[in-house]
Every structure is written in C-alpha cells, then in structure tokens.
N, C-alpha and C positions, 0 to 999 in steps of 0.2 A: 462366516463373517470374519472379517477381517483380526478385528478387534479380540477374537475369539481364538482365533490362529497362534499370534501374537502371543496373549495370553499363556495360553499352553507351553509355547517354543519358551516363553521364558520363566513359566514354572519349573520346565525339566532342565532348561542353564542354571537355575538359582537352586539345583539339588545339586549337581553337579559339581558345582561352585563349591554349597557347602561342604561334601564328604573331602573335594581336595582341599580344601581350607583346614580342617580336621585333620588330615594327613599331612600338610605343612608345619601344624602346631606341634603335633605329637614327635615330627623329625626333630634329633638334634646332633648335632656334628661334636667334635671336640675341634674341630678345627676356627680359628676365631672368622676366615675367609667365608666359608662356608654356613657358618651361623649369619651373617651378617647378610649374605643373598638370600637365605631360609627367612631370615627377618623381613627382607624386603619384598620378597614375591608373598606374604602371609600379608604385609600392610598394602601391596596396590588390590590381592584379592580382595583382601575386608573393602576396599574401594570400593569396587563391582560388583559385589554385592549388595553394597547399601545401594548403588545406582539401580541396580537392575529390582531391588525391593521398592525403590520409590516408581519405575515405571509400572510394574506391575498395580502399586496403589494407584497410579494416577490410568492406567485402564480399567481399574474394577471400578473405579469411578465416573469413567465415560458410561461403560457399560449401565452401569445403576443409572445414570444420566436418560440412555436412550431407554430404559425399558420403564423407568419408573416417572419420568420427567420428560417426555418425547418431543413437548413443547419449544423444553430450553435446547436441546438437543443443536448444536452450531450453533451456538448462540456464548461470545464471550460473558464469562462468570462477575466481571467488572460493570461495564457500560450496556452489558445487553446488546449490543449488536453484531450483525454474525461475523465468525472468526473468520470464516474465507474459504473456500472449496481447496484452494490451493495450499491452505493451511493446514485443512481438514486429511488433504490424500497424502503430504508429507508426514503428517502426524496426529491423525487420528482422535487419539487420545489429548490433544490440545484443548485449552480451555479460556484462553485467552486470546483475545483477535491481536495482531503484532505490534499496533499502537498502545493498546494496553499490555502487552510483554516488556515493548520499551520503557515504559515508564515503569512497570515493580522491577525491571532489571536495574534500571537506574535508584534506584530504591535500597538495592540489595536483598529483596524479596525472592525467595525462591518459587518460579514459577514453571508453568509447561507449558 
C-alpha cells in the first residue's frame, strides 16, 4: 500500500533527522561564523521535522481512516463530499477536497 510505503520512508527520514539534529546541538565552534551556520542548519532541521511529524500524523490518520472508517474513506472531513481521485493520487493522505482547502487556507487553518 502506498500509504504504508510512505509511512516507513518517513519514519526512517524522521530517525535520521533526529540523530543529525542531536549531532548539530551537541557541535560547537569558538568561532562566532561558524556557530552562527551551526545555529542555522539546527533551526531549518527542527523545521523538517516538525513537517515531516505532522505528515506522518496526518497518514496514520488516513490510514485509521481506511481501516477503521472505510466509509468516509475519499470523502472530505468538512462537507463530505469526495476529495478527488486526482487529489487523492497526488496526496493520498489528503483530507480535504480543494474547495474546502481553499477556504481553511484562507482561514489561516492548518490543513492537508
């Protein structure tokens, strides 16, 4: 399964992730140049991490979606009607059909 793939490739990016992020924290330079990239590359890490923790949340939640709720399964979490096939092959893990994305994006709602 796709979604199952996915999953995996980005539980072993998000170990990955963490041990270098752990090995950025623990580096430190005397040099002020060099602190100051060590700083940088440690805050866009912590970035892609939190991104890649929230996609991982939002497939273990398709997942529970398809096995526990097979029903709603393509079906946006807003209006009920379905997200799109072509929504669904770009991003799987979607939960919202793109008219209702528009509008919690226009919201400032964080969505998928």
């Amino acid at each position: 399964m796709l979604l199952g793939k996915e999953l995996d490739r980005l539980d072993i990016l998000l170990n990955e992730m963490e041990q270098n992020s752990v090995q950025l924290e623990s580096f430190h330079s005397d040099h002020p140049a060099e602190t100051a990239t060590d700083l940088t590359e440690a805050e866009i890490c912590s970035g892609e991490i939190s991104d890649i923790r929230q996609r991982i949340s939002e497939i273990r939640h398709a997942l529970y979606k398809i096995e526990h709720l097979p029903q709603k399964a393509g079906l946006c979490e807003r209006c009920g009607g379905p997200v799109g096939d072509g929504r669904l092959k770009a991003k799987p893990w979607a939960r919202y059909c793109l008219l209702c994305r528009e509008v919690l994006e226009k919201k400032g709602i964080r969505y998928s």
